[in-house]
FILUM-555244 format. One record per residue (C-alpha): residue number from 0; residue in three letters; x, y, z. Coordinates in Angstrom, 1 decimal. Layout:
R  kollo  kolro       x       y       z
R    NUM    ALA       X       Y       Z
...
This chain:
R  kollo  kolro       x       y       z
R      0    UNK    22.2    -1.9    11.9
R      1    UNK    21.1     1.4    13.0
R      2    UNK    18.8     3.8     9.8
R      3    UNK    21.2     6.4    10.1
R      4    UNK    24.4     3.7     9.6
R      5    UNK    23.0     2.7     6.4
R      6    UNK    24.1     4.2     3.0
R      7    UNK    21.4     5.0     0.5
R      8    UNK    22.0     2.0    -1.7
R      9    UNK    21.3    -0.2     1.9
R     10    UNK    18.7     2.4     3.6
R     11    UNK    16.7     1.7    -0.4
R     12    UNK    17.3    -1.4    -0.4
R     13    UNK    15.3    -1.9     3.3
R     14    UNK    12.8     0.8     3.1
R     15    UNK    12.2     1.0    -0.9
R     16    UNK    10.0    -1.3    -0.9
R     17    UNK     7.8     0.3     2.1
R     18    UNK     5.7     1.8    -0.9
R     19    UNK     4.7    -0.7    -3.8
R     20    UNK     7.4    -0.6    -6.3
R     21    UNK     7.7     3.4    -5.3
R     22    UNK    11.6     3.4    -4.0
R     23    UNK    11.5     7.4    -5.0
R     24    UNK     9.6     7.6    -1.2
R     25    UNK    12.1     6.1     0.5
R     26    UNK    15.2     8.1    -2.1
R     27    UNK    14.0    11.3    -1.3
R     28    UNK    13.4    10.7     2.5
R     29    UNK    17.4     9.8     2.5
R     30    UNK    18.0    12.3     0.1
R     31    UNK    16.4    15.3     2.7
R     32    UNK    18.5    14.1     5.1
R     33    UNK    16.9    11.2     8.3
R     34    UNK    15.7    13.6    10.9
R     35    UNK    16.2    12.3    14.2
R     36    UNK    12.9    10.6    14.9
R     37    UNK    13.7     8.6    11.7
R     38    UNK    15.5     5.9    13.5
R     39    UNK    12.1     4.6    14.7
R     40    UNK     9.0     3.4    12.9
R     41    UNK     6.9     6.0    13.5
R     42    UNK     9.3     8.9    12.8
R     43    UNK    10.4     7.6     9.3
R     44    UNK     6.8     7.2     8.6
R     45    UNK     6.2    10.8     9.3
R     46    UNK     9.3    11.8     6.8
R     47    UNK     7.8     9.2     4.1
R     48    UNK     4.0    10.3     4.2
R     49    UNK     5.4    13.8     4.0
R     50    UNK     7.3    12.9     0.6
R     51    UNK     4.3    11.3    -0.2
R     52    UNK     1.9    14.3     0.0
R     53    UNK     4.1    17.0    -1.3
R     54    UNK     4.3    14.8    -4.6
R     55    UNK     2.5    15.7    -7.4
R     56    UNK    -0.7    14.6    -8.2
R     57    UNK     0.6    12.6   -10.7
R     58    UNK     3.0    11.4    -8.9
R     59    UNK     0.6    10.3    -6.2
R     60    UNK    -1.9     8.4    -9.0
R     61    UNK     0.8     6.8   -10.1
R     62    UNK     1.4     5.3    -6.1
R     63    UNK    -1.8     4.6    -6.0
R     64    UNK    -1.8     2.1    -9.8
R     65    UNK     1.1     0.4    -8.3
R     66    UNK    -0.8    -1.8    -5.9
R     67    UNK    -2.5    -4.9    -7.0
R     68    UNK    -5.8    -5.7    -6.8
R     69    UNK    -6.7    -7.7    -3.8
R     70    UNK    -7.4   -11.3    -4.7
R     71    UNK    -6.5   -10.3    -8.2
R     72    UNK    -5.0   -12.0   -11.5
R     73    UNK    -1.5   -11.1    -9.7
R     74    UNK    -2.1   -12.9    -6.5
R     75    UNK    -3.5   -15.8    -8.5
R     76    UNK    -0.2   -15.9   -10.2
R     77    UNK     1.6   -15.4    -7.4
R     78    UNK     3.4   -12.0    -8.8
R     79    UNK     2.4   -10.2    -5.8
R     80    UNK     5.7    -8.6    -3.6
R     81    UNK     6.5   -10.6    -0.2
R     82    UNK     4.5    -7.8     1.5
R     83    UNK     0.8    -7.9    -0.5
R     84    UNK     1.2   -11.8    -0.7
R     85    UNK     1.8   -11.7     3.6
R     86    UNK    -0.8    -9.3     3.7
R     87    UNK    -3.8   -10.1     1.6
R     88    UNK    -2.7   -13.8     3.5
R     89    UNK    -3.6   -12.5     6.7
R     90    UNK    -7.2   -11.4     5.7
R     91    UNK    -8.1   -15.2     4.3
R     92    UNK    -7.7   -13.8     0.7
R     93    UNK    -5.4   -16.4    -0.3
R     94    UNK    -7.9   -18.7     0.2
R     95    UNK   -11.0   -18.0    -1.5
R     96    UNK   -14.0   -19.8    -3.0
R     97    UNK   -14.6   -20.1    -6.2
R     98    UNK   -17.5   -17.8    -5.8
R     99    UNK   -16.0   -15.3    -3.5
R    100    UNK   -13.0   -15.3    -6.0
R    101    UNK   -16.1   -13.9    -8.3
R    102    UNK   -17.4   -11.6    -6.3
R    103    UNK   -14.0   -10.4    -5.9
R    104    UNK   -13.0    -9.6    -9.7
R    105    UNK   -16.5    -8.4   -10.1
R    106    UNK   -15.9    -5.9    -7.1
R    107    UNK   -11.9    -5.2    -8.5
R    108    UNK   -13.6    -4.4   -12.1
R    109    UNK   -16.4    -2.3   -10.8
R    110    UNK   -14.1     0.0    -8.8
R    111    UNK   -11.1     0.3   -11.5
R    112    UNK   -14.3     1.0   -14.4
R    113    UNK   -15.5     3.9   -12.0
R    114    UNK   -12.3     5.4   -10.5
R    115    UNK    -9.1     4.2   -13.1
R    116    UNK    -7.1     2.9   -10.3
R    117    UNK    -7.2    -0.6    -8.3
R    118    UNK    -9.2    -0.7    -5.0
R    119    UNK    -6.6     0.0    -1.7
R    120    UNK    -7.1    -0.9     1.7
R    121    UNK    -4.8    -1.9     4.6
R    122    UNK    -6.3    -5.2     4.7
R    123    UNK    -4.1    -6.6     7.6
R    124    UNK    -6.3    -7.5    10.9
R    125    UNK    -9.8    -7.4     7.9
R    126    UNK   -12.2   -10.1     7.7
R    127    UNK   -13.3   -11.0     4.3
R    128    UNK   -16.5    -9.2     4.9
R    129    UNK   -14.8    -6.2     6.0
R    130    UNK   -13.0    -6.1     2.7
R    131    UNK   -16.3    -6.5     1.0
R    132    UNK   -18.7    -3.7     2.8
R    133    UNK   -15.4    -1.3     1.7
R    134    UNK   -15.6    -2.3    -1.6
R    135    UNK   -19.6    -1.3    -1.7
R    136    UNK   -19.5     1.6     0.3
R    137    UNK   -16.5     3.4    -1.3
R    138    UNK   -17.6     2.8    -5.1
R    139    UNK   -20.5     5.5    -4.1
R    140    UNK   -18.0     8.1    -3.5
R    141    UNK   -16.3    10.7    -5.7
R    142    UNK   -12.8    10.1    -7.3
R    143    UNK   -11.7    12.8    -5.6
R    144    UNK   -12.8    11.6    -2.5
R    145    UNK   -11.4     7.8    -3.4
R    146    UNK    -7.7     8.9    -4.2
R    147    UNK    -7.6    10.6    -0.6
R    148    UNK    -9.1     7.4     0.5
R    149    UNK    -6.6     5.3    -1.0
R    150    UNK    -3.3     7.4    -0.3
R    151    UNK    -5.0     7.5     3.2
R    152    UNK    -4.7     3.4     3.2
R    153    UNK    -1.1     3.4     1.8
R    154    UNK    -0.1     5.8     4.6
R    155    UNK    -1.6     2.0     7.0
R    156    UNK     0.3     0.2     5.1
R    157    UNK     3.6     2.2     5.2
R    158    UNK     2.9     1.7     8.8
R    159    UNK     2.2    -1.8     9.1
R    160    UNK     5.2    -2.6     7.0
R    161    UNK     8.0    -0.5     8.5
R    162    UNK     6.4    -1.9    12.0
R    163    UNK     7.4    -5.6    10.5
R    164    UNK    10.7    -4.2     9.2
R    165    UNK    11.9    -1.8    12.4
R    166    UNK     9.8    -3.6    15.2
């Protein structure tokens, strides 16, 4: 079915999820009205990013607390959404050593003690090791600098997702 046949309930439904647990993106892109690049991925990005930065800051933080730390207490549970759990799969962190496992609640800590939000990034295509220097290099920067970061890497994985979703 074509994103301009679907109601909002159904274009919700598909997309609200594009965003962890932040349907609002997706209800307020329908809401505005689907521009006409909207019916492929890269257009209804453009419309949800948009939504995204002319939230408030508040609004924003919030988006940014909804993710879960990588390799975190929720993955271990397996409470992650169908798209983290795919994701954070793809980069190996599904299968981590006990010591790595470590390193990575050490690293999740660290960064949520410094900035009050969890550690972001599109890990999708990352090596563990990637995932690791990110972690080290971006705890030296300002929280200012850190929430651009991480809206930055929820924009990638907006992208990524609707990609899976819209081909």
């Amino acid at each position: 079915m074509r994103v301009f046949d679907l109601s909002r309930p159904q274009f919700v439904d598909r997309f609200g999820g594009i965003f962890e647990h932040s349907a609002w993106v997706a209800e307020s892109v329908f809401d505005a009205g689907l521009a006409a690049d909207c019916g492929e991925a890269a257009g209804l990005h453009r419309a949800m990013v948009e939504v995204v930065r002319r939230a408030s800051p508040e609004r924003q933080l919030a988006l940014i607390e909804a993710h879960p730390d990588l390799a975190g207490r929720l993955a271990e549970a397996g409470k992650l959404t169908a798209g983290s759990t795919a994701e954070q799969a793809s980069a190996g962190l599904d299968v981590l050593s006990e010591a790595e496992r470590a390193q990575f609640r050490d690293l999740n800590a660290r960064y949520r003690a410094r900035f009050g939000f969890p550690f972001i990034m599109a890990v999708k295509g990352r090596t563990k090791a990637e995932i690791l220097a990110g972690f080290h290099r971006r705890l030296a920067q300002s929280r200012a600098v850190e929430i651009q970061t991480a809206l930055s890497e929820i924009e990638k994985i907006a992208l990524l997702r609707l990609r899976g979703i819209m081909g």
